[in-house]
N, C-alpha and C positions, 0 to 999 in steps of 0.2 A: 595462286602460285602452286599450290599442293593439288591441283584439279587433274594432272596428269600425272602426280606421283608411281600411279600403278602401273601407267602404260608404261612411264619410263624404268621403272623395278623390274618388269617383264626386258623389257630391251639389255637394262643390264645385265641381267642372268643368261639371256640368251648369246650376248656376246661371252661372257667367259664362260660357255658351253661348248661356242662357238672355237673358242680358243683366239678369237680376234682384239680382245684387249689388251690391257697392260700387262706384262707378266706378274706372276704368281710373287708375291715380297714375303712369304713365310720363310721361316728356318728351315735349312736342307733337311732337319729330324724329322719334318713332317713332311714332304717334300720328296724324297725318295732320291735327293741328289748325290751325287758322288760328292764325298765329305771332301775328300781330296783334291775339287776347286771350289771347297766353299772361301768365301775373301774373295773370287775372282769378278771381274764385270760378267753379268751375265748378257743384259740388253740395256742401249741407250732410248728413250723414248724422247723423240722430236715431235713437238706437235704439229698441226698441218698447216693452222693457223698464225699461232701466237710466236713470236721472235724471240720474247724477253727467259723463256726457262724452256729447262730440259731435266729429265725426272732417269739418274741411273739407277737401274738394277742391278744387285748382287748377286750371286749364289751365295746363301746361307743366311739370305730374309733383310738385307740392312737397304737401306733407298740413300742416295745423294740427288738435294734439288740440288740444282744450281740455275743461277739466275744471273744475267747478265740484260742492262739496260742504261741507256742515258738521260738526263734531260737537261734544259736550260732553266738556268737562272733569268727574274725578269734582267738580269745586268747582262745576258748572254753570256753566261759562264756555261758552256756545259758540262756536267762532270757525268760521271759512268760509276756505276755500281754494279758491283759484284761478289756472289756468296756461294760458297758448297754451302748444304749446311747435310748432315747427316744425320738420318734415323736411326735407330737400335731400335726395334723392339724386341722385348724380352726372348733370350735364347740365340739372338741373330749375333754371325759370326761380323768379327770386324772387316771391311775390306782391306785390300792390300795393295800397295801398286798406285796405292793417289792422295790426295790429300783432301783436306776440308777446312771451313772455320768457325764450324761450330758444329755440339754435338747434340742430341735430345735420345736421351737412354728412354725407354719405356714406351706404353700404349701413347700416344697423345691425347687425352680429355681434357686439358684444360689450357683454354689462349683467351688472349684478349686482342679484341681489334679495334684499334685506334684511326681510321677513316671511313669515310662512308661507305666505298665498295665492295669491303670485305665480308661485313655480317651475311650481308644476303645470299654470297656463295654457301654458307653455312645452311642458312633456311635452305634453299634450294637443295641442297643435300639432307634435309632432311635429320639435321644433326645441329641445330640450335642450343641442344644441353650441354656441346663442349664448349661453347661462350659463357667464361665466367666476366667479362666485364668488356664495353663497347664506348665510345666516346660516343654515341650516337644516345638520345636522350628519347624516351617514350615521346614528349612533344614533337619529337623533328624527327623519329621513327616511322618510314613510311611502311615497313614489314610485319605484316599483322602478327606473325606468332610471333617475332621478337616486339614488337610494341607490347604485347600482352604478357611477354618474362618481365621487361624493365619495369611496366607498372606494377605485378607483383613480387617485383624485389627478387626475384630468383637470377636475373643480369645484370648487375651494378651500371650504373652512367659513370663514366668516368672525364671530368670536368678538367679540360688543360685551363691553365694559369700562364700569366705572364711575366717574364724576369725582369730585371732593371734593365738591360738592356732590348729588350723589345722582345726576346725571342719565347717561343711556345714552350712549357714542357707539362709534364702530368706529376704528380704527387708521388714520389717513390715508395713510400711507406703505404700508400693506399695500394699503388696496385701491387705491390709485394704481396699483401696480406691477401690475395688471391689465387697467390700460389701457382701464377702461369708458366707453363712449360714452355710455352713463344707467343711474343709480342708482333702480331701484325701492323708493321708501319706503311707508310707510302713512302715514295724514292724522291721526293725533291729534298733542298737543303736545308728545310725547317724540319723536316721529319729525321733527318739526320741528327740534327741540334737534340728532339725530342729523344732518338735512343740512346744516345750516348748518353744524356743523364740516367737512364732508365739501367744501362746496361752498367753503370755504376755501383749499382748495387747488386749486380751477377744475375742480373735475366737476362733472357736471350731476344734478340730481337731480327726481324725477318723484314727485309724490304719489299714490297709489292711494285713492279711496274708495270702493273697495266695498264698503267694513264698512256704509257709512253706507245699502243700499240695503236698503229694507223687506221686498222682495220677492224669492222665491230666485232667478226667472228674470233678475232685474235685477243682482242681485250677479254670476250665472254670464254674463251677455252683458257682463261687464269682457272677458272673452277677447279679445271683438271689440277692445277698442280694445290690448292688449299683440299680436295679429295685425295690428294697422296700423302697430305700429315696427317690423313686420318682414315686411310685405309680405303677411302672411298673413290678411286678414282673411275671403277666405271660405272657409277651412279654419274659422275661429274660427265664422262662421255657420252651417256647414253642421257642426260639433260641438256647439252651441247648439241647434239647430232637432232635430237627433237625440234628445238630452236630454227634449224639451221635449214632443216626440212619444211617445218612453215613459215619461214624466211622467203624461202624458194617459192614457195606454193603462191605467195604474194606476188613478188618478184614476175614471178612467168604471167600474173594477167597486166601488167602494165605494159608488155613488148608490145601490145599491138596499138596503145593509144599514142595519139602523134604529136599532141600539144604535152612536152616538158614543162614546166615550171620551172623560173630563178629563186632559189630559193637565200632568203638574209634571215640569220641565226644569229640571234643575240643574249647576251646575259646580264647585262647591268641596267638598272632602272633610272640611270640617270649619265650626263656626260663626264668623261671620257667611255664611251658604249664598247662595251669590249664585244668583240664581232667576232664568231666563230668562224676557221679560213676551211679552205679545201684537205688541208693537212690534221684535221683532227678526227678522230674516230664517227663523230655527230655523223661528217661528212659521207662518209662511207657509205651509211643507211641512205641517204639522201640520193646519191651516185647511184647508189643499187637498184633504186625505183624510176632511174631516169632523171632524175634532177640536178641541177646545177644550184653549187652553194656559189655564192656572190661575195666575195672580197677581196682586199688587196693582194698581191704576189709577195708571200713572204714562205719563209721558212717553218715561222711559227704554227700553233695550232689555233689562235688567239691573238687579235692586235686590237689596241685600242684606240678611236678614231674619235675627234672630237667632232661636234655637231656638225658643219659644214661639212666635210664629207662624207659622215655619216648618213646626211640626209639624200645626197648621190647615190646611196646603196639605196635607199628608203622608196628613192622615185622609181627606180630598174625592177624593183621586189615582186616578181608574181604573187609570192609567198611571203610574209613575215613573221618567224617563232621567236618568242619571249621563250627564253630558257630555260630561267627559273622558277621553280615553284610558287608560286603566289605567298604560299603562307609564310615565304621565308621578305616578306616588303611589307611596310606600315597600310598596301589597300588592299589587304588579303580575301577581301569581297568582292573585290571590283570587279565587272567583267569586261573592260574595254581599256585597248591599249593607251585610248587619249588620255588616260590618267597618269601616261609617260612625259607629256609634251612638255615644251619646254617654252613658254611667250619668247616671240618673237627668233625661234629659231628653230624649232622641230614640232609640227602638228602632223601627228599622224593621218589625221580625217584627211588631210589632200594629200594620200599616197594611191596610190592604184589598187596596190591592196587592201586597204580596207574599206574603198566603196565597192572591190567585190565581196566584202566579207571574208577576205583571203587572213584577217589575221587571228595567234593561237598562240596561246602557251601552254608546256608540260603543267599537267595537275600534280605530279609529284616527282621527287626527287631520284630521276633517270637512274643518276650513279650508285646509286645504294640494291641496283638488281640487273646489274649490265650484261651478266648470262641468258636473261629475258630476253634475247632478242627479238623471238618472235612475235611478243605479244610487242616489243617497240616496233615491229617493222610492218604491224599492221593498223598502231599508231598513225604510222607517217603516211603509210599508204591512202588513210581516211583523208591526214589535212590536206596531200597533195592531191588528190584524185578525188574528193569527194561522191562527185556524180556515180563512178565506176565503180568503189568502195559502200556505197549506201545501204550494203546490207551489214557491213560492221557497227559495232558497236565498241567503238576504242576510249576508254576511262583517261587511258593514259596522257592524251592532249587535248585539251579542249577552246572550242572559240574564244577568242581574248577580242569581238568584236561586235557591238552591236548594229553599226551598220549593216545590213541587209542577211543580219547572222541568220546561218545554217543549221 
């Protein structure tokens, strides 16, 4: 992850040399601004990719994210969320002229982030030490320098609990005593359930939705906005535009080969097989190298199918990815999917794909470094294209086949 830090440190100085980044967020005293529109909007920044936020700049140093995103309930409830939340750092004048719902006075050093996709935007910027506490546990840590804070106690695990009525929350006294300036949550209606306890005792809490973005470039340009609570947004561009560069690089050698692959993406080790659709971000990577994701016509990102027609996808599969990381299922060893099967309803051995060898699953947990794109999109390029890709060497998904394995 840190193997390009330099080149991308370089790219970022050079864009705000350039003057092609974000604007400047310091106080007009330093800044050289006419005092006389400090409070005023200076620039809106829209990103190119991502739907779900937009990052205002002041004159006179202050930032308003705001964020705006929906999703569904499994009950099809959709509801939408949305937040200003505003920055102050020290000396910055207040804006004028809008409103917000929340405020955070000060430098920002210290958050905690309560789902998987958060921490990693932090490593990837290079700013790991403003994580005082993660729901993410050294064991189920797939990011080497935050695996190595949690195990020396320098990042707290922070363990949600279960109420009488089923729903999720985290201990308020625990993570009080860390003294977070803002709570990274996720946007569905358990993560909702989760701040509002949390926000009970007067933290502030920030919804993320990048689950909800269609596109991978869109979901990985979130960086951009967790690099503007902390100053670092064109580290977060210039680790985004790197991505997005050997994304392409990939990308351009697949135009010319002429056999596509169908590709079935799944994530549960057992039935009801919840089967990733055309509509989810997965998809997108897949679309981008020529491939087609195979499932029902729905609206969702995710539908759950039980065995019988499940097994319809299973037969059609050029391609089959297990989605989960292995060490999160009781055969954390295994290397072959027939440890899925189910007697008398699902053997994978008589799929097409796995007498060619076609099947694979993620070695590690995708979602926990989803501005990687390019090291995922070189990934996919390996399971789809192997022959053409043979000079990669992708960690990130590996055969899940021992029939005529590759």
């Amino acid at each position: 992850m840190r193997r390009t830090a330099a080149w991308i440190l370089g790219v970022a100085m050079a864009l705000t040399l350039a003057g092609c980044g974000t604007p400047d967020a310091t106080p007009s005293s330093s800044t050289g601004e006419d005092s006389s529109q400090a409070g005023t909007l200076k620039e809106t920044y829209q990103p190119e990719y991502a739907k779900g936020f937009t990052i205002e700049y002041y004159n006179g140093g202050a930032k308003i994210i705001a964020t705006s995103f929906s999703s569904t309930s499994e009950e099809g409830q959709t509801d939408e969320r949305k937040q200003r939340i505003l920055l102050m750092p020290e000396g910055a004048v207040e804006p004028v002229g809008t409103e917000w719902d929340k405020r955070i006075d000060g430098k920002v050093e210290r958050v905690v982030t309560l789902a998987s996709s958060h921490a990693g935007h932090f490593a990837n910027l290079d700013a790991l030490d403003v994580i005082k506490g993660t729901s993410l546990s050294a064991s189920s840590c797939e990011i080497p320098e935050l695996k190595a804070a949690l195990e020396d106690g320098s990042v707290q695990t922070l363990n949600s609990k279960t109420d009488a009525d089923g729903s999720k929350y985290f201990d308020q006294e625990v993570v009080a005593a860390l003294s977070p300036q803002v709570i990274f949550v996720g946007g569905m209606q358990a993560d909702v359930t989760v701040a509002k306890k949390l926000e009970e005792s007067g933290m502030t809490c920030v919804y993320i939705g990048d689950f909800a973005e269609a596109d991978y470039r869109g979901r990985a340009q979130w960086i951009e906005l967790f690099g503007a609570f902390i100053d670092k947004e064109q580290e977060g561009k210039a680790f985004l535009e790197a991505g997005i560069a050997k994304a392409d690089e990939i990308i351009a050698r697949v135009e010319s080969i002429e056999d596509k692959p169908q590709v079935l993406w799944f994530n549960t080790s057992k039935a009801p097989w919840s089967v990733k659709t055309d509509k989810d971000y997965t998809a997108s990577f897949v679309e981008a190298l020529g491939g087609t994701v195979l499932c029902p016509e729905t609206e969702d990102n995710a539908v759950y199918l039980q065995s019988e027609e499940f097994l319809t996808y299973l037969q059609k599969a050029d391609k089959i990815v297990y989605g989960n990381s292995l060490k999160y299922i009781q055969f954390a060893n295994a290397d072959d999917i027939t440890d899925l099967n189910i007697e008398g309803q699902i053997d994978f051995s008589a799929t097409p794909a796995y007498k060619n060898g076609d099947c694979y699953a993620v070695s590690y947990d995708w979602a926990q470094d989803t501005a990687n794109i390019g090291e995922i999109m070189e990934s996919l390029a390996k399971m789809m294209y192997p022959d053409e890709f043979s000079d990669f060497d992708s960690p990130k998904i590996v055969t899940f086949n021992k029939a005529n394995k590759k």
